[in-house]
MARDRENKE-489919 format. One record per atom (N, C-alpha, C): residue number from 1; atom name; y, z, x. Coordinates in Angstrom, 2 decimals. Layout:
N
<dovo k="NUM" a="CA" yy="Y" zz="Z" xx="X"/>
...
This chain:
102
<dovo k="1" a="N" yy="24.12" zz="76.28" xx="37.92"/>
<dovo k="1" a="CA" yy="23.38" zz="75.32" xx="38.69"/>
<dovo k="1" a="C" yy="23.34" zz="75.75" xx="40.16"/>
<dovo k="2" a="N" yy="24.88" zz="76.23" xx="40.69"/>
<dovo k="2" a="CA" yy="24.69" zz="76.87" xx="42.22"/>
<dovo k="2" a="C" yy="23.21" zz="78.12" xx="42.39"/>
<dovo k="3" a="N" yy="23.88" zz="78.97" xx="41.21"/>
<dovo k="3" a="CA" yy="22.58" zz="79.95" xx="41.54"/>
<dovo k="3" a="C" yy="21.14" zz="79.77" xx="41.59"/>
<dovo k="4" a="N" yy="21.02" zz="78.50" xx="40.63"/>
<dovo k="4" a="CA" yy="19.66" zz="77.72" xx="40.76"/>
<dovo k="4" a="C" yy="19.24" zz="77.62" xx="41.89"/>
<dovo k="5" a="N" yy="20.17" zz="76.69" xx="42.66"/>
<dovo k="5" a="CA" yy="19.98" zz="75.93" xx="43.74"/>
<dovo k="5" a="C" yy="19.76" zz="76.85" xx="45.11"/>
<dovo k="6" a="N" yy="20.35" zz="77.99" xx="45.07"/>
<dovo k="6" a="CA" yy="20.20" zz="79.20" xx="46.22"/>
<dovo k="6" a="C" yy="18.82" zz="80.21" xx="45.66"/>
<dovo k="7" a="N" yy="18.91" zz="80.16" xx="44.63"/>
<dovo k="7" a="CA" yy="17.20" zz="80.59" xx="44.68"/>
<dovo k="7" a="C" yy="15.93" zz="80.03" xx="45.26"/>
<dovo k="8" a="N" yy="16.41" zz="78.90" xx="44.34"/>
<dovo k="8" a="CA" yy="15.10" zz="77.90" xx="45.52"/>
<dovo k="8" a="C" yy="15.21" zz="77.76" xx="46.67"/>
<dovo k="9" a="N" yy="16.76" zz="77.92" xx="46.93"/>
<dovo k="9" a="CA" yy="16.57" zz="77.49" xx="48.81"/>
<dovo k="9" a="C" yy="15.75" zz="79.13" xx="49.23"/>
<dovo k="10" a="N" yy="15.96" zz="79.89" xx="48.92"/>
<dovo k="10" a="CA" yy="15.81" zz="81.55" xx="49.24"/>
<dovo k="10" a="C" yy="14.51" zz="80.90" xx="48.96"/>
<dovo k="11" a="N" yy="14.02" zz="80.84" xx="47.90"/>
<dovo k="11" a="CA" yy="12.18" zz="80.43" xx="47.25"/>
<dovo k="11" a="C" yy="11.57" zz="79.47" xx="48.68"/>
<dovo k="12" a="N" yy="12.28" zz="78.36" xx="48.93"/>
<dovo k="12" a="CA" yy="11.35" zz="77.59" xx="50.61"/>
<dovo k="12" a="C" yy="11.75" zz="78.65" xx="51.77"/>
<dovo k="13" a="N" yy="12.47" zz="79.23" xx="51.53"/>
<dovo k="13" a="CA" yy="12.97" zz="80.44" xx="53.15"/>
<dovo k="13" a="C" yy="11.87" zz="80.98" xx="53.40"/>
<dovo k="14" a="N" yy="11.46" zz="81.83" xx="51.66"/>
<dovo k="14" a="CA" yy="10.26" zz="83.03" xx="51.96"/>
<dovo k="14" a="C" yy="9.17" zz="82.02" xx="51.88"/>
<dovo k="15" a="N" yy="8.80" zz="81.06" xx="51.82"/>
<dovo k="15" a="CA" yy="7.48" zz="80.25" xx="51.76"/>
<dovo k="15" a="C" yy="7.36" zz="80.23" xx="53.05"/>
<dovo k="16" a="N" yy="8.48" zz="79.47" xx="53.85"/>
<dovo k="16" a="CA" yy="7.94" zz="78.77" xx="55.68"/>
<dovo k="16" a="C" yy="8.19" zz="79.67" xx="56.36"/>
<dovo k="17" a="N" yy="8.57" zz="81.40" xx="56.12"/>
<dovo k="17" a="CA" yy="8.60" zz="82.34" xx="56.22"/>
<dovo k="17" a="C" yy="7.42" zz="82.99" xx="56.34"/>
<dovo k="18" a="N" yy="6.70" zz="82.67" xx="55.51"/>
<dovo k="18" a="CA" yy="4.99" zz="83.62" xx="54.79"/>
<dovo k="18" a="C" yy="4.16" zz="82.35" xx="55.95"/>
<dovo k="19" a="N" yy="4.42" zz="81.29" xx="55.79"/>
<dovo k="19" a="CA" yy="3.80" zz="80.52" xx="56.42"/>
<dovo k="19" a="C" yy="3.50" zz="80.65" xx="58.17"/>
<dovo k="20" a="N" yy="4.88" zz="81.08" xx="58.47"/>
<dovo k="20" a="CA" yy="4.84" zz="81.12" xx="59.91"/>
<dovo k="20" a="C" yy="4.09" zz="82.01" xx="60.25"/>
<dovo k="21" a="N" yy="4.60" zz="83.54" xx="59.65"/>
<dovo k="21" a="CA" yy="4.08" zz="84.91" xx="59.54"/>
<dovo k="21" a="C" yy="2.87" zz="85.50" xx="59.17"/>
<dovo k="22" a="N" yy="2.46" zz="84.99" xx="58.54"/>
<dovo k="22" a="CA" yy="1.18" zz="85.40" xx="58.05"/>
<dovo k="22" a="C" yy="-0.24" zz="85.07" xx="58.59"/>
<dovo k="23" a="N" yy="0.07" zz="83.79" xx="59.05"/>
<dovo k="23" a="CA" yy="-0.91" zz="83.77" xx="60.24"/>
<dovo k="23" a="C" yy="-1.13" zz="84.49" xx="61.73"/>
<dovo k="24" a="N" yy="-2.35" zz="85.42" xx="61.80"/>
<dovo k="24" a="CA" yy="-1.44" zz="86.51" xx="63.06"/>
<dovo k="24" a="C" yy="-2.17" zz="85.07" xx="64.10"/>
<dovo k="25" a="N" yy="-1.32" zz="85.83" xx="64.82"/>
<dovo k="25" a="CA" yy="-1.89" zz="84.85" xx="66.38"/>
<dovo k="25" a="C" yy="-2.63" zz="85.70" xx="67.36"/>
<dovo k="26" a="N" yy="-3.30" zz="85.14" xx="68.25"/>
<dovo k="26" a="CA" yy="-4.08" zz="85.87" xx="69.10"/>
<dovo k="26" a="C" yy="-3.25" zz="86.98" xx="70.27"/>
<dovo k="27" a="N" yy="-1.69" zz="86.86" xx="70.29"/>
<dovo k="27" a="CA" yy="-1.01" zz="87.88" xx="70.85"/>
<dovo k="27" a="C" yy="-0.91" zz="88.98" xx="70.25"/>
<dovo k="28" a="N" yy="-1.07" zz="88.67" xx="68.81"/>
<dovo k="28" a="CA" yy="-0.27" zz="89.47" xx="67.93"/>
<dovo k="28" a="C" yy="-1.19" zz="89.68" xx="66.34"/>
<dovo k="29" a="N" yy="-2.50" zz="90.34" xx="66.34"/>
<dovo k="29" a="CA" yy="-2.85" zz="90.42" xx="65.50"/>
<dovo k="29" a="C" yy="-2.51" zz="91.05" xx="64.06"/>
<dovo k="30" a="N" yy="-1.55" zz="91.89" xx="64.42"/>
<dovo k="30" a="CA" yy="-0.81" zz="92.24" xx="63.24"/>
<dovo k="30" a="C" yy="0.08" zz="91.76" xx="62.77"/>
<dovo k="31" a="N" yy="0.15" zz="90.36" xx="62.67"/>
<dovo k="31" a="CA" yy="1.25" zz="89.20" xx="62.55"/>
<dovo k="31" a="C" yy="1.57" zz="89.53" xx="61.05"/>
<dovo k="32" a="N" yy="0.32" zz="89.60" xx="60.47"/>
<dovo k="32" a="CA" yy="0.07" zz="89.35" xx="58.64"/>
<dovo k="32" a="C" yy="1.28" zz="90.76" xx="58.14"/>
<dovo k="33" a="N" yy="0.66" zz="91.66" xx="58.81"/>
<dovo k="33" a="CA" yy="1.34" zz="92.94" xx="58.09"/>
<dovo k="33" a="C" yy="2.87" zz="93.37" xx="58.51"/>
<dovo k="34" a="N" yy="3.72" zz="92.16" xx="59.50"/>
<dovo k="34" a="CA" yy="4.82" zz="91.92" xx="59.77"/>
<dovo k="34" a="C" yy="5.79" zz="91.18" xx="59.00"/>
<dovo k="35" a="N" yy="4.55" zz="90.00" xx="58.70"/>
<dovo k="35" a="CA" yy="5.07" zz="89.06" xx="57.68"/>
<dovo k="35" a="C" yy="5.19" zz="89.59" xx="56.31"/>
<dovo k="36" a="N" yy="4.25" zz="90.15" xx="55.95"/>
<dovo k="36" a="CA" yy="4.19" zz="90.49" xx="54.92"/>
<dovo k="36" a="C" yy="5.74" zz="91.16" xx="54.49"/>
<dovo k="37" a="N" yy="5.97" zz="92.47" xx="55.42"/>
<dovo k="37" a="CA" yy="7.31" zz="92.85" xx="55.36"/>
<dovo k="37" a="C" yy="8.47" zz="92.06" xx="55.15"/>
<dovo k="38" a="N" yy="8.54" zz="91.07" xx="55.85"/>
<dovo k="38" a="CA" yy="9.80" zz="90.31" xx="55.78"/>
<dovo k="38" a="C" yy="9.66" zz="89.34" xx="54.71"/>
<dovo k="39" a="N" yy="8.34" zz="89.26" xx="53.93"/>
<dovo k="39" a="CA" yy="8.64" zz="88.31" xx="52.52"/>
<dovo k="39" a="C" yy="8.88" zz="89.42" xx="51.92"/>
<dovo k="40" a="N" yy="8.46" zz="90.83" xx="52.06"/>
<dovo k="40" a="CA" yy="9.02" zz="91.81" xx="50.58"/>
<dovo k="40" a="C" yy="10.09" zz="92.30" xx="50.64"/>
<dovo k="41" a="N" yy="10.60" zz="92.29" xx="51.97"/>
<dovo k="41" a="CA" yy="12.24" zz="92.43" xx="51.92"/>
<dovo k="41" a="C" yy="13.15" zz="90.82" xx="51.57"/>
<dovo k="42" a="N" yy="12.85" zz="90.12" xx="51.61"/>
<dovo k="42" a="CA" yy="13.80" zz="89.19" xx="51.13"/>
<dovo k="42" a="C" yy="13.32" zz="88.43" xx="49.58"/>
<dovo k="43" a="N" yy="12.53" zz="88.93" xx="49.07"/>
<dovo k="43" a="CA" yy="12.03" zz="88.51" xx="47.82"/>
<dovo k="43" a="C" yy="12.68" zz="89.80" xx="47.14"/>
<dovo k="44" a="N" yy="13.03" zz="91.34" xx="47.92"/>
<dovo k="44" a="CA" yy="13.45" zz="92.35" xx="47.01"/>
<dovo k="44" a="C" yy="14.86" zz="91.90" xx="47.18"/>
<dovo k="45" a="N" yy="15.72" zz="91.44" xx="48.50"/>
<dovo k="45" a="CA" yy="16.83" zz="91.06" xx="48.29"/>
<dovo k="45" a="C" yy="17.10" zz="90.34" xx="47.13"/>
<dovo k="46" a="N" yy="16.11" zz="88.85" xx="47.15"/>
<dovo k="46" a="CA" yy="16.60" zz="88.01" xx="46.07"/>
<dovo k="46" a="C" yy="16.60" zz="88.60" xx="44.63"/>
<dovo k="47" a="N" yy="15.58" zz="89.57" xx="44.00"/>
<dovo k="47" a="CA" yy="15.32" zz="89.92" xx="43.08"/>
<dovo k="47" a="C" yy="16.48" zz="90.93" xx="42.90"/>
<dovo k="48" a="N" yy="17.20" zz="91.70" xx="43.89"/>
<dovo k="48" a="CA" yy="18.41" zz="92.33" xx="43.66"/>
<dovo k="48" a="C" yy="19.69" zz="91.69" xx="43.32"/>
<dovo k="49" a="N" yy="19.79" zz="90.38" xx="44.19"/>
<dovo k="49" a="CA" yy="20.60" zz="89.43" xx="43.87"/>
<dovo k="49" a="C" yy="21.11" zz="88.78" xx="42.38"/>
<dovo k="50" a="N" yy="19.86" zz="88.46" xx="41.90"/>
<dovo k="50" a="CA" yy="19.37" zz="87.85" xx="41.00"/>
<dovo k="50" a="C" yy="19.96" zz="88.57" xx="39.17"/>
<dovo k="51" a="N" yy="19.89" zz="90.18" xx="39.94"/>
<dovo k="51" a="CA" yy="20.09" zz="91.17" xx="39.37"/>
<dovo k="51" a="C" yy="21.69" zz="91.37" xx="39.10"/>
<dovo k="52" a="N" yy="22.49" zz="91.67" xx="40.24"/>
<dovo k="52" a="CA" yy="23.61" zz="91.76" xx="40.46"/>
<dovo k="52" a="C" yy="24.60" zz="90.74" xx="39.88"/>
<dovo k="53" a="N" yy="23.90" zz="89.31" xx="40.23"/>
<dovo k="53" a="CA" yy="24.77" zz="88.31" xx="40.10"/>
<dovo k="53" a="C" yy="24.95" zz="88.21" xx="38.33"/>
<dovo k="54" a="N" yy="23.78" zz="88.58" xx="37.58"/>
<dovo k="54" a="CA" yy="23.79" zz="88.08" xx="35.96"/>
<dovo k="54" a="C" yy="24.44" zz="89.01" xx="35.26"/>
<dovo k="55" a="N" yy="25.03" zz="90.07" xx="35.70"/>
<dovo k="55" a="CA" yy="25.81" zz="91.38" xx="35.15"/>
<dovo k="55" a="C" yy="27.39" zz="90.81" xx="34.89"/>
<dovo k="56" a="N" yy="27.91" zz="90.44" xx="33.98"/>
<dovo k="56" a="CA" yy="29.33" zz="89.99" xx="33.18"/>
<dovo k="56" a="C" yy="30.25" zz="90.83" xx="34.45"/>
<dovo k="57" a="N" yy="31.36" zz="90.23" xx="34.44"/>
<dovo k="57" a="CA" yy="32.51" zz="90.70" xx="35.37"/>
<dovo k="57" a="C" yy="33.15" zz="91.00" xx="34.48"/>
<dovo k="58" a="N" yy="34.07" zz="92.27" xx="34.78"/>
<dovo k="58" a="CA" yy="35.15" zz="92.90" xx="34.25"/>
<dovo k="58" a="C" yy="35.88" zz="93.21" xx="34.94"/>
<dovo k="59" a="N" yy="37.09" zz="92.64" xx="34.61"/>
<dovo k="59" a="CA" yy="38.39" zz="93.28" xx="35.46"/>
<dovo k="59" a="C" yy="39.33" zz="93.96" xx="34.79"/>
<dovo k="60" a="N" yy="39.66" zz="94.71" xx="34.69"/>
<dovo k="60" a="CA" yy="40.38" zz="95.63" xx="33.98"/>
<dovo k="60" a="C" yy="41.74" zz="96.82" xx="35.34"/>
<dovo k="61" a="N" yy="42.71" zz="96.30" xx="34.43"/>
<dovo k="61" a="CA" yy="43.94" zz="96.50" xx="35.65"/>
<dovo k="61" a="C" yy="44.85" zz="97.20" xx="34.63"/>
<dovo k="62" a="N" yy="45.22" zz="98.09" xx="35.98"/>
<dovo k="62" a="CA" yy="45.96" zz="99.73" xx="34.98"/>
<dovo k="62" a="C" yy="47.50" zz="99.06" xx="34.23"/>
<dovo k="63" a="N" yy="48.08" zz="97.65" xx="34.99"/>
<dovo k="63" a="CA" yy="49.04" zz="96.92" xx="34.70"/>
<dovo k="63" a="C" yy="48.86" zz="96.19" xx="33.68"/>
<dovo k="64" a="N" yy="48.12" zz="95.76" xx="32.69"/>
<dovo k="64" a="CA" yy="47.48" zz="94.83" xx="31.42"/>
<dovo k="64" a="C" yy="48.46" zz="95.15" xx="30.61"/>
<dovo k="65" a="N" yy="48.56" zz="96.72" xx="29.99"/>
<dovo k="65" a="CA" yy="49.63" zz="97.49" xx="29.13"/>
<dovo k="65" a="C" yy="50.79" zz="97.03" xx="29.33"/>
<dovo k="66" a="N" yy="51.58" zz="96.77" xx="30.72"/>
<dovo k="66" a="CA" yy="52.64" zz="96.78" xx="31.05"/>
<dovo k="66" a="C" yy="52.92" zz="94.91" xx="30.48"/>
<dovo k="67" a="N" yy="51.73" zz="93.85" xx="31.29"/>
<dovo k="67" a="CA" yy="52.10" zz="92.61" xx="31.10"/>
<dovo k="67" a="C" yy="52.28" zz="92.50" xx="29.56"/>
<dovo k="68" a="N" yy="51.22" zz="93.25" xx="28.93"/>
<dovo k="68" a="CA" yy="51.32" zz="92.76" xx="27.41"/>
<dovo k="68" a="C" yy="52.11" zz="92.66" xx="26.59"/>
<dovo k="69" a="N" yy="53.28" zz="93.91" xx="27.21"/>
<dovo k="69" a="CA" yy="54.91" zz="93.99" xx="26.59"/>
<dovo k="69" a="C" yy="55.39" zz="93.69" xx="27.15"/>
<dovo k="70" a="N" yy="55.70" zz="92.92" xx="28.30"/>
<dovo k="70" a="CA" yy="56.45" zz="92.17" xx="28.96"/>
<dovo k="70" a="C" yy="56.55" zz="91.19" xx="28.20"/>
<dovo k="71" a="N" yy="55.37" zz="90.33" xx="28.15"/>
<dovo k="71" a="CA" yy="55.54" zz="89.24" xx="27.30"/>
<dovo k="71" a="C" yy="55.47" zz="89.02" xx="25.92"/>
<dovo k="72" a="N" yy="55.39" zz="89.91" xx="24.86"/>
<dovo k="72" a="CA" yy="55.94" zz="90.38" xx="23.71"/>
<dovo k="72" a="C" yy="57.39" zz="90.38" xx="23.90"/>
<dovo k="73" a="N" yy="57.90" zz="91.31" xx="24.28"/>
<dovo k="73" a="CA" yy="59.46" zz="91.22" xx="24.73"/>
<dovo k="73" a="C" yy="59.73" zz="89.66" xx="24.96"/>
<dovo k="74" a="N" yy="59.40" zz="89.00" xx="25.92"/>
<dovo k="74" a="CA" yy="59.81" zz="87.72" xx="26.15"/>
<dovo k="74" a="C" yy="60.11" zz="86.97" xx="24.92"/>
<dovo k="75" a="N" yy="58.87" zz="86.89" xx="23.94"/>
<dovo k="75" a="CA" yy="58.71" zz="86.07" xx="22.84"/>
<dovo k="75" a="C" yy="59.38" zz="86.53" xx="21.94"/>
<dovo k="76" a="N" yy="59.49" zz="87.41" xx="21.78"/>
<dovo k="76" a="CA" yy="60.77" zz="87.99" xx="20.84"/>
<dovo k="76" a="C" yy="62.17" zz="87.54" xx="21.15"/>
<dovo k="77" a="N" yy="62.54" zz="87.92" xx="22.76"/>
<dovo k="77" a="CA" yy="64.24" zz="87.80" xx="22.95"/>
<dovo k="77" a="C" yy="64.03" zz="85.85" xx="23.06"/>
<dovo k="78" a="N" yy="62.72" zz="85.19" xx="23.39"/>
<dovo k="78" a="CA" yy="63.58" zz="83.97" xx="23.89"/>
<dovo k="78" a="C" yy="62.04" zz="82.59" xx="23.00"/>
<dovo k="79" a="N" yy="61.38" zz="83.34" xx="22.04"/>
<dovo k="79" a="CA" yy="60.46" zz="82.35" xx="21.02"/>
<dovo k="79" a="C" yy="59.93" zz="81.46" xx="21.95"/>
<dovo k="80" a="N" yy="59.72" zz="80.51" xx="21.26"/>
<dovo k="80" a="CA" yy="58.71" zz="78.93" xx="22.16"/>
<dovo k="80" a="C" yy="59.57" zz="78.69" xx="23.18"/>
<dovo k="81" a="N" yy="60.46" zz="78.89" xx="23.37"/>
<dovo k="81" a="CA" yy="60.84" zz="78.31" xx="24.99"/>
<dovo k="81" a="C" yy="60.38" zz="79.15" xx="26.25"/>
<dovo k="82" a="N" yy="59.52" zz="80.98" xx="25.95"/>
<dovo k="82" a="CA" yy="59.00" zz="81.08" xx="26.94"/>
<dovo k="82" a="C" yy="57.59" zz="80.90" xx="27.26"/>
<dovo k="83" a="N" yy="57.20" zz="80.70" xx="28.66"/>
<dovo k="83" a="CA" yy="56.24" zz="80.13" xx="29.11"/>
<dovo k="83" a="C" yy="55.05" zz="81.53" xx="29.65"/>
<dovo k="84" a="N" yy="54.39" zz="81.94" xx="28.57"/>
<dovo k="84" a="CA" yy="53.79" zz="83.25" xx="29.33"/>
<dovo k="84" a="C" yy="52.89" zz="82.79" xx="30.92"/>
<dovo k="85" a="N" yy="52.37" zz="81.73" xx="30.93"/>
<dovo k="85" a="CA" yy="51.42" zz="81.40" xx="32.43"/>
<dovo k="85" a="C" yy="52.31" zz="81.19" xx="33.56"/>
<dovo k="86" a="N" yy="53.83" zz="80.79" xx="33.30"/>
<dovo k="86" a="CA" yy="54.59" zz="81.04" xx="34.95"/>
<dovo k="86" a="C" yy="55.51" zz="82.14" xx="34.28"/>
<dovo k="87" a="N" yy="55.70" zz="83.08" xx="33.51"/>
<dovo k="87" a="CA" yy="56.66" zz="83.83" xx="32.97"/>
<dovo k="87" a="C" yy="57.86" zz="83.16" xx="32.92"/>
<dovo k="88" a="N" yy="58.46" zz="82.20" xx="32.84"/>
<dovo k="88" a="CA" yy="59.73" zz="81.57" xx="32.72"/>
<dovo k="88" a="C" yy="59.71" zz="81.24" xx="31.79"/>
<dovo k="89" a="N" yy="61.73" zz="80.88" xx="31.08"/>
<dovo k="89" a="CA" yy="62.59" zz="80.43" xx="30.07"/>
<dovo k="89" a="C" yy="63.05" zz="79.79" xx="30.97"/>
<dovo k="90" a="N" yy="63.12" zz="77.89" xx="29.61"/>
<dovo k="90" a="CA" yy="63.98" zz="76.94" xx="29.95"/>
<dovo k="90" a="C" yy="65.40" zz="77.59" xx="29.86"/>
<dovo k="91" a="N" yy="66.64" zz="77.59" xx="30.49"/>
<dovo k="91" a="CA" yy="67.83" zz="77.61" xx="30.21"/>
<dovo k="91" a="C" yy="68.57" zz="77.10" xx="29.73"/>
<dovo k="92" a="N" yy="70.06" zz="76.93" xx="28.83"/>
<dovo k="92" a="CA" yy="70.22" zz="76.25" xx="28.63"/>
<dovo k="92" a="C" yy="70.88" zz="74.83" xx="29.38"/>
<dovo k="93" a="N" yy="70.82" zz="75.41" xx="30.48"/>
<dovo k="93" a="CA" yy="70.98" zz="74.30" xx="31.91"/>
<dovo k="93" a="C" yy="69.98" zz="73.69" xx="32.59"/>
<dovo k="94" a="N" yy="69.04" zz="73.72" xx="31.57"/>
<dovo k="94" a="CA" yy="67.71" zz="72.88" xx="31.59"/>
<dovo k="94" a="C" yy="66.86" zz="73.64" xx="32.58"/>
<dovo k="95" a="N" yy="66.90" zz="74.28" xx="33.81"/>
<dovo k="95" a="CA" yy="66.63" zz="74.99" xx="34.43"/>
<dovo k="95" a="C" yy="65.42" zz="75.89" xx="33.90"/>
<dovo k="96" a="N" yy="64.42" zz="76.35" xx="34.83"/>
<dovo k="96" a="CA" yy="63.64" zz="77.21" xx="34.79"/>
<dovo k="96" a="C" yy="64.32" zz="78.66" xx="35.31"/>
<dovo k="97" a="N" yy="64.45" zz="79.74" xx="34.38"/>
<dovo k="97" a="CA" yy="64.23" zz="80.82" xx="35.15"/>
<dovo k="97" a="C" yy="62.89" zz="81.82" xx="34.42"/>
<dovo k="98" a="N" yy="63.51" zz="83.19" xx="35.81"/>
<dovo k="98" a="CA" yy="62.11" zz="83.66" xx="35.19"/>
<dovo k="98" a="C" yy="62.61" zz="84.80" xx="34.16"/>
<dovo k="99" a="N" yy="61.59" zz="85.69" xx="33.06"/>
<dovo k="99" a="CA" yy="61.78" zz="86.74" xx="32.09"/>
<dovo k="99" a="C" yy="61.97" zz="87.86" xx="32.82"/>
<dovo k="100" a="N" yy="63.41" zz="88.38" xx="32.72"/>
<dovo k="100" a="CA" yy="63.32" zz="89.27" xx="33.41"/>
<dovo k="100" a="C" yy="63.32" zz="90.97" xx="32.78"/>
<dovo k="101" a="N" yy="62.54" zz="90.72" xx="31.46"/>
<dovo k="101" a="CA" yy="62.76" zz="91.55" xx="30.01"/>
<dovo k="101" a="C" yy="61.91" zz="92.69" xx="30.80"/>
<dovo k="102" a="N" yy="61.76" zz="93.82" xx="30.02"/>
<dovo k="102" a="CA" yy="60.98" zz="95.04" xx="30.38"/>
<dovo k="102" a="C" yy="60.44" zz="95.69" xx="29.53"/>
């Protein structure tokens, strides 16, 4: 819905943009072929944007291997009592600590 909403705003930018611009004025008769420029550079921005933004993210971290047996190990030495999203085991002093397995 955000990206919606910044297109169209970008979509009225280049309109009152083309609007201002495109009319040359009597200082400046080459107003049109100024304007023109600055709607095809920000219509190629948006269309790059547009581009960039819909491409899936991947993050991929040389450490993944390492967490994955970390917390294998965990679940092995200490079952449902560890917590893989803060890495901690309840103790039996009720206490949180953290896995300090390898």
């Amino acid at each position: 819905m955000n990206k919606l909403l910044s297109i169209a705003g970008a979509g009225a930018l280049v309109l009152a943009v083309m609007a201002s611009a495109a009319t040359p004025s009597f200082a400046d008769p080459a107003g049109d072929t100024v304007g023109a420029g600055i709607v095809g550079g920000v219509l190629g921005f948006m269309a790059g944007a547009a581009v960039a933004g819909s491409a899936p993210h991947v993050y991929y971290h040389d450490s993944d291997f390492a967490w994955r047996h970390h917390v294998r190990s965990c679940f092995r030495a200490y079952g449902e009592d560890y917590d893989p999203d803060s890495d901690t085991v309840i103790g039996y002093d009720g206490y949180e600590h953290r896995c300090r397995l390898r």
